[in-house]
C-alpha positions in Angstrom: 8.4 -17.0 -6.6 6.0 -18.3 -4.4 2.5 -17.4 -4.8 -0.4 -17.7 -1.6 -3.8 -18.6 -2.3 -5.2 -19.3 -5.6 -5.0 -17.4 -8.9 -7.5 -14.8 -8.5 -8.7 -15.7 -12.3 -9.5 -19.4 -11.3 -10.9 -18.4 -7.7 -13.8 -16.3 -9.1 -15.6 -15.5 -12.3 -14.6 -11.7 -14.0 -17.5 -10.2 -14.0 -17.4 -7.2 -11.6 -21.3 -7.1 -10.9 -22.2 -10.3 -10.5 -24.2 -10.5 -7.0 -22.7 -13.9 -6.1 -19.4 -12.5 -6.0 -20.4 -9.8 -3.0 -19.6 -11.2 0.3 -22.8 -9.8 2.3 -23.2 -8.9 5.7 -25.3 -12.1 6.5 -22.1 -14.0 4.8 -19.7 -12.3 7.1 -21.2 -13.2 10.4 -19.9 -16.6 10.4 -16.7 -15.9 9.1 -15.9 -14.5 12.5 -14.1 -15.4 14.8 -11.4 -14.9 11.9 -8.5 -17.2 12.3 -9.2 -19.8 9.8 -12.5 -20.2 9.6 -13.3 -16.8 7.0 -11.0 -19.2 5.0 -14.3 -20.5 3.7 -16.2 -18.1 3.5 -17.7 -16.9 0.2 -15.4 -15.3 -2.2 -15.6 -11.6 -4.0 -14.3 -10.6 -7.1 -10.9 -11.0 -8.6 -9.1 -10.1 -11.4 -5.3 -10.8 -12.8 -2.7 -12.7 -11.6 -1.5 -14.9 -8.4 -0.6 -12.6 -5.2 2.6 -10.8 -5.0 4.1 -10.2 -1.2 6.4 -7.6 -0.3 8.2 -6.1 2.7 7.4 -2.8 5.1 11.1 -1.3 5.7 11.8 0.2 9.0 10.0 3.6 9.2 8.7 4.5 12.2 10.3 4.1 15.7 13.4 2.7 17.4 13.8 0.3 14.7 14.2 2.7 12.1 18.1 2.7 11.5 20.4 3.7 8.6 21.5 -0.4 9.1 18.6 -1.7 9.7 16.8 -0.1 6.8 19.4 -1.4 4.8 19.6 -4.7 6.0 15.7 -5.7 6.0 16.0 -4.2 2.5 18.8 -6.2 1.1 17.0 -9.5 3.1 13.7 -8.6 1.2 15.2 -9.2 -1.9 17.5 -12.0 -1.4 14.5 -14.1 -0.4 12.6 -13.1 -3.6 9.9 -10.3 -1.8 8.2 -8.5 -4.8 8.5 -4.8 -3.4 10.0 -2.9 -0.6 7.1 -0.2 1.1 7.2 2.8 3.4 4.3 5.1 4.4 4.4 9.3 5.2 3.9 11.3 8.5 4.8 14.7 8.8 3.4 15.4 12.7 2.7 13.9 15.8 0.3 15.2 18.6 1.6 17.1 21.7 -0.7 14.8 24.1 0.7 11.4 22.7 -2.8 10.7 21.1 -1.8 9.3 18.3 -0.5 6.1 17.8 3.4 5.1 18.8 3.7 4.5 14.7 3.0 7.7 14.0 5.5 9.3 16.6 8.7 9.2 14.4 8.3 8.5 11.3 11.7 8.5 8.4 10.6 10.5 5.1 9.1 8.1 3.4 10.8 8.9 -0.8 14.2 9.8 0.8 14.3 6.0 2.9 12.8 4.6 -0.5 16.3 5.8 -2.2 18.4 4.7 0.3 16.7 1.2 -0.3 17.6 1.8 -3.9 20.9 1.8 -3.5 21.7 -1.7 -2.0 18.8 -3.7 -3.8 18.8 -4.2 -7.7 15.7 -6.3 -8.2 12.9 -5.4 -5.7 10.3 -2.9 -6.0 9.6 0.0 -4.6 6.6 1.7 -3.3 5.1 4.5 -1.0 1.8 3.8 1.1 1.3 6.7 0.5 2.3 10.2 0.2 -1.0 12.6 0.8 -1.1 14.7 -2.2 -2.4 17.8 -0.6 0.8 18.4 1.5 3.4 18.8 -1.8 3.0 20.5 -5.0 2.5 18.4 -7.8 5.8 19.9 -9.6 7.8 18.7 -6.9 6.5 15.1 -6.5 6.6 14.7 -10.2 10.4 15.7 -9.8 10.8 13.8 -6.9 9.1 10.2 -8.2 10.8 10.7 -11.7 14.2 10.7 -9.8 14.0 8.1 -7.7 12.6 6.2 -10.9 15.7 6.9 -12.8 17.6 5.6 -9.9 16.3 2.6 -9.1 16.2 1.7 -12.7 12.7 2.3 -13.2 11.5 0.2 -10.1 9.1 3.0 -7.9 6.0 2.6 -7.6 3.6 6.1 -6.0 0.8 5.7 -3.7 -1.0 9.0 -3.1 -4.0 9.3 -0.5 -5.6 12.9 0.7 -4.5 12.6 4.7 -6.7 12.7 7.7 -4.3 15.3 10.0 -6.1 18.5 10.8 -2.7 19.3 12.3 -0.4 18.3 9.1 -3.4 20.4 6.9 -2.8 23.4 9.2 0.9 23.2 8.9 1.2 22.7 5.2 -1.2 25.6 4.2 -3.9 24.0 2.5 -7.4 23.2 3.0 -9.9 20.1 3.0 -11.9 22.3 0.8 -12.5 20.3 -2.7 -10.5 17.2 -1.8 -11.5 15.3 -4.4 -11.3 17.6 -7.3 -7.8 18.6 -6.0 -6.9 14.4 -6.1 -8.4 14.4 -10.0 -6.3 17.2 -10.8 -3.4 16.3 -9.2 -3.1 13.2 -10.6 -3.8 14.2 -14.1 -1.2 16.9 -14.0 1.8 14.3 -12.5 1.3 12.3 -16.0 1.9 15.6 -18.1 4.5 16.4 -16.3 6.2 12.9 -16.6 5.0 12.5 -20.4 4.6 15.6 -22.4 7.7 17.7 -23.6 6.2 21.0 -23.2 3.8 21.5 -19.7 1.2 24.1 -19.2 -1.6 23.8 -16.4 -4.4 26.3 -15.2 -6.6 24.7 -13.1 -8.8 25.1 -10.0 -5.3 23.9 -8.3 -2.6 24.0 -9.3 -1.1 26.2 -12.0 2.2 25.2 -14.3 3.2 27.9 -16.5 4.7 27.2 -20.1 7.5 24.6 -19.3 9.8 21.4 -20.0 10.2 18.5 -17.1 13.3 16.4 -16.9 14.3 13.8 -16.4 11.2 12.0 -17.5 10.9 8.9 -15.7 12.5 4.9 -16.8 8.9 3.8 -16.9 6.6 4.6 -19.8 3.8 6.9 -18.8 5.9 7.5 -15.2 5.9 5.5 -11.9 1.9 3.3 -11.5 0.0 5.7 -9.2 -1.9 3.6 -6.9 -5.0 5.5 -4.3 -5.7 5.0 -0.9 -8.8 5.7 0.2 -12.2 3.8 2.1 -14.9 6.1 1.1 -17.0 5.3 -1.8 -15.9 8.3 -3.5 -12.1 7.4 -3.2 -12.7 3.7 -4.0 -14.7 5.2 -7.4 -11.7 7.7 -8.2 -9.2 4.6 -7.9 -11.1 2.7 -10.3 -11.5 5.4 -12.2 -8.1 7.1 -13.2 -5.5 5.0 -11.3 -3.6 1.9 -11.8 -4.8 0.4 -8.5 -5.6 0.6 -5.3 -4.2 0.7 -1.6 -5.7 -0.2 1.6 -4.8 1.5 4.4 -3.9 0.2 8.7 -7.5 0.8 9.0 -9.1 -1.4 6.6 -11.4 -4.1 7.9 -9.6 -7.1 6.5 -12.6 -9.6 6.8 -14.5 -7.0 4.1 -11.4 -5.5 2.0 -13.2 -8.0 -0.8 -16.2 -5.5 -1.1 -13.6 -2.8 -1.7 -11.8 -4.4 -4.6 -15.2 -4.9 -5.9 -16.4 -1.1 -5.9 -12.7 -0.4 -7.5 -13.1 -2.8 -9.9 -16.9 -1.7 -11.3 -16.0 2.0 -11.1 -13.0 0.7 -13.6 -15.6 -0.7 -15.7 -17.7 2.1 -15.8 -15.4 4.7 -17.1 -14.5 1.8 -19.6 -11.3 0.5 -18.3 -10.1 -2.8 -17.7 -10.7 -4.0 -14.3 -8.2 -6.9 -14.9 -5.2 -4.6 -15.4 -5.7 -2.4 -11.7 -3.7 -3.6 -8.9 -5.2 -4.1 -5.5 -2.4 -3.7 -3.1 -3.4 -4.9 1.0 -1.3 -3.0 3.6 -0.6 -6.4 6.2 -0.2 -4.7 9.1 1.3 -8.6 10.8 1.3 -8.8 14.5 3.7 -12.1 14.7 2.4 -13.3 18.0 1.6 -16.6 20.1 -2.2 -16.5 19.9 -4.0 -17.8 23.2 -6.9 -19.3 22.7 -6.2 -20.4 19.7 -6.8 -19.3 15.9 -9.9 -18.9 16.1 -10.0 -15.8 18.5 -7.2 -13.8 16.8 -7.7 -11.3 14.3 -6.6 -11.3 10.6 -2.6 -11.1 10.4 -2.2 -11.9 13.9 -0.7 -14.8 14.9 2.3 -17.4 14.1 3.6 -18.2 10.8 1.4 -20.8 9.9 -1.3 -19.1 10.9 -0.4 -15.8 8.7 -0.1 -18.1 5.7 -3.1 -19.2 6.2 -4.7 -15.6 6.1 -2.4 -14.6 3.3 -4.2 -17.4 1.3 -7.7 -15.6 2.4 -6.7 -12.4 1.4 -5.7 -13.9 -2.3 -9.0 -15.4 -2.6 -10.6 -11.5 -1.8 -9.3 -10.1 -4.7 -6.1 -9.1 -3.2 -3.3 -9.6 -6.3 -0.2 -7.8 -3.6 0.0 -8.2 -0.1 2.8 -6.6 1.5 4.1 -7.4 5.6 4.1 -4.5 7.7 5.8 -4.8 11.1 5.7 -1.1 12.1 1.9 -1.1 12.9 2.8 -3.3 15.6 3.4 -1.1 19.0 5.6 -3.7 20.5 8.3 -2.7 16.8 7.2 0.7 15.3 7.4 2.8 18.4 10.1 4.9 20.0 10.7 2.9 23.3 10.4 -0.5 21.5 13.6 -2.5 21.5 15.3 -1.7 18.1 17.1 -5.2 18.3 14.1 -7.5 19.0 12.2 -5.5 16.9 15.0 -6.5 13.8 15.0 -10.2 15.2 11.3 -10.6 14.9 11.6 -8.8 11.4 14.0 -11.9 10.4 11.6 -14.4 11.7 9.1 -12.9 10.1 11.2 -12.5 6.5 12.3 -16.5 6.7 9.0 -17.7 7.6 6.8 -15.9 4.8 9.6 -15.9 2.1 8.0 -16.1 -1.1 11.4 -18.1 -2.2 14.3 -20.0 -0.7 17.2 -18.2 0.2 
């Protein structure tokens, strides 16, 4: 397997405080205009091992098809892609406000066991299911299934959600967020680990009971958080076994983010070399004009992604995965299902982490 950039261990030192590792704002000015030239700029922190780089299935739009989900899956792993990935959306706004990703959107578990089905090797991850709109009982059931089907291959991403509208329709409140996220969390691993459950909290509330199947993976599926806020960047660091970045993360700064992660690991006494930092790509492939160095990161031809793939390894970044559904002109109702799929392929052959 191929691996971009340099070994995050021999790119920067370990030590999660040091200042020189902290790419400042004065640092950041001249790594725009982004292209190649934040190639050089100064590094952050890093921990672990060389970047993984996965594949976004079809979720959202035109391209989302029984076939196609199937094929890009059975692609992925052929040509050695570490982990296939989907993302949740419940609602979409009458006026048409929101993004066309976000119009139609496939269930993100159920599509992630479809996957399972025709691969064998490749992970499988969820970026991410918000935690507020499910009970914890019932993820923990769903996630341990799909684990024992897919051979002990899942991995969960859980974030809190930003839809007033899907809040509204699921019944909950934004009221205690984060306590609600520690809890949650806490009370998937019982459920996945001890024979006998009980639960009262401020929550949630399991009375006296046994969960089975317990998951193929010791301890249950990694549970990775999403989240840009300080506080959800500490909580990641804190009781995960990583982190996620969402569509919305500024890619030129992503490094101060695995930096916060990784010192809110060491603080609660953890080992910020064993947390994953996992980098939602959202790749627009795309003949730049103007050149490289007037495009944004992950925008742009192959050669020029690879170069930014590199970049992001060098941030801190240990798994990157390609995300083609973020791009309006794929992951949108009216876009053509069958250039959307051949720009998929272009895009699978020319970042392929291995020959096929």
């Amino acid at each position: 397997m191929r691996s971009y950039g340099l070994s995050r261990s021999a790119a920067v030192a370990t030590t999660p405080v040091n200042p020189r590792h902290r790419l400042a704002r004065d640092e950041l000015a001249h790594c725009r205009p982004y292209g190649l030239s934040w190639r050089t700029a100064p590094r952050t922190s890093g921990y672990g091992r060389s970047m993984k780089v996965g594949f976004a299935l079809p979720v959202s739009g035109s391209w989302a098809t029984p076939a196609n989900v199937a094929h890009v899956a059975a692609r992925a792993e052929a040509l050695g892609y570490h982990e296939l990935w989907t993302f949740q959306r419940l609602l979409s706004a009458v006026d048409g406000s929101w993004a066309p990703v976000y119009h139609s959107v496939l269930d993100p578990l159920t599509t992630l066991a479809y996957a399972a089905a025709v691969t064998r090797r490749v992970r499988l991850g969820v970026a991410v299911v918000n935690l507020p709109f499910v009970a914890p009982v019932l993820l923990a059931k769903q996630a341990a299934t799909l684990d024992v089907l897919s051979d002990g291959r899942f991995d969960l991403g859980l974030g809190l959600g930003w839809s007033d509208e899907e809040y509204e329709a699921c019944g909950v409140s934004k009221r205690g967020q984060g306590r609600r996220a520690d809890e949650f969390v806490g009370l998937l691993r019982t459920l996945w680990t001890d024979t006998t459950v009980a639960h009262e909290g401020e929550f949630y509330r399991v009375p006296a009971s046994r969960a089975e199947p317990k998951p193929v993976q010791p301890g249950g599926p990694p549970i990775l958080l999403g989240g840009l806020s300080p506080a959800a960047l500490a909580r990641a660091g804190r009781l995960a076994d990583g982190w996620i970045s969402s569509s919305r993360a500024d890619l030129t700064t992503i490094g101060d983010s695995v930096t916060a992660v990784a010192e809110a690991a060491r603080q609660a006494g953890r080992d910020p070399a064993a947390l994953r930092f996992v980098c939602r790509g959202a790749v627009k492939l795309r003949d730049v004009p103007g050149g490289a160095g007037e495009r944004p990161p992950l925008t742009g031809s192959i050669e020029q992604l690879r170069d930014d793939i590199a970049v992001l390894a060098a941030r801190g970044i240990t798994e990157l995965f390609l995300d083609l559904n973020f791009d309006p002109e794929i992951g949108s109702p009216q876009a053509d299902p069958v250039a959307a799929l051949a720009r998929a392929e272009t895009l699978l052959e020319g970042l392929a982490p291995s020959p096929a």
